[in-house]
N, C-alpha and C positions, 0 to 999 in steps of 0.2 A: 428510460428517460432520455429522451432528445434534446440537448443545449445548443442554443443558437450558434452561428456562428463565430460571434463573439468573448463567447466563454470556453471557446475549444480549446488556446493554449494557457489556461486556469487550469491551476492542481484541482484534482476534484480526490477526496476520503474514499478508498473504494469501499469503508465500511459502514456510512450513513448516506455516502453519494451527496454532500453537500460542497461547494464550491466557494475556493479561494485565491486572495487575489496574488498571493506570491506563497511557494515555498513553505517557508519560514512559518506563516498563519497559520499552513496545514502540518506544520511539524508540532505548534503547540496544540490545537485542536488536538492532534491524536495522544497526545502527552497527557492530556487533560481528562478527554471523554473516551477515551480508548485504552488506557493505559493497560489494563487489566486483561482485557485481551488482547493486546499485542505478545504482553508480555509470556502468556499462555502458549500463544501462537509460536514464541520463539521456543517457547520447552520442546515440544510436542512436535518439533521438526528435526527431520535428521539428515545432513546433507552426507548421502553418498549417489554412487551412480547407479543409474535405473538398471535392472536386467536387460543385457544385449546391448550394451552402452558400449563405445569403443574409445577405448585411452590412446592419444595421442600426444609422443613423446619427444 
C-alpha cells in the first residue's frame, strides 16, 4: 500500500495498516482491536542476543 505524501508522517497500525492522526489514536486502536495479539506477541518473545552478536562494554 502506497500513502500519499500527506499521510507519511501519520502513525500507521502495522497490524491492520490503518492510519492515524496522532500517536495516542493508534495507542487506543491497538488497545482495543489488537489487544490480544499484542499481548501474545509480548509472551512469545525472548530478548537475548542473536548468535555472533558482539557485547560491547
Amino acid at each position: 500500500m502506497v500513502l500519499p505524501l500527506v499521510d507519511e508522517s501519520n502513525p500507521k497500525c502495522y497490524m491492520c495498516h490503518e492510519g492515524f492522526k496522532d500517536i495516542e489514536k493508534l495507542r487506543e486502536h491497538q488497545a482495543q482491536k489488537h489487544a490480544d495479539s499484542i499481548q501474545q506477541e509480548n509472551v512469545n518473545t525472548k530478548r537475548e542476543p542473536a548468535p555472533g552478536d558482539v557485547t560491547v562494554f
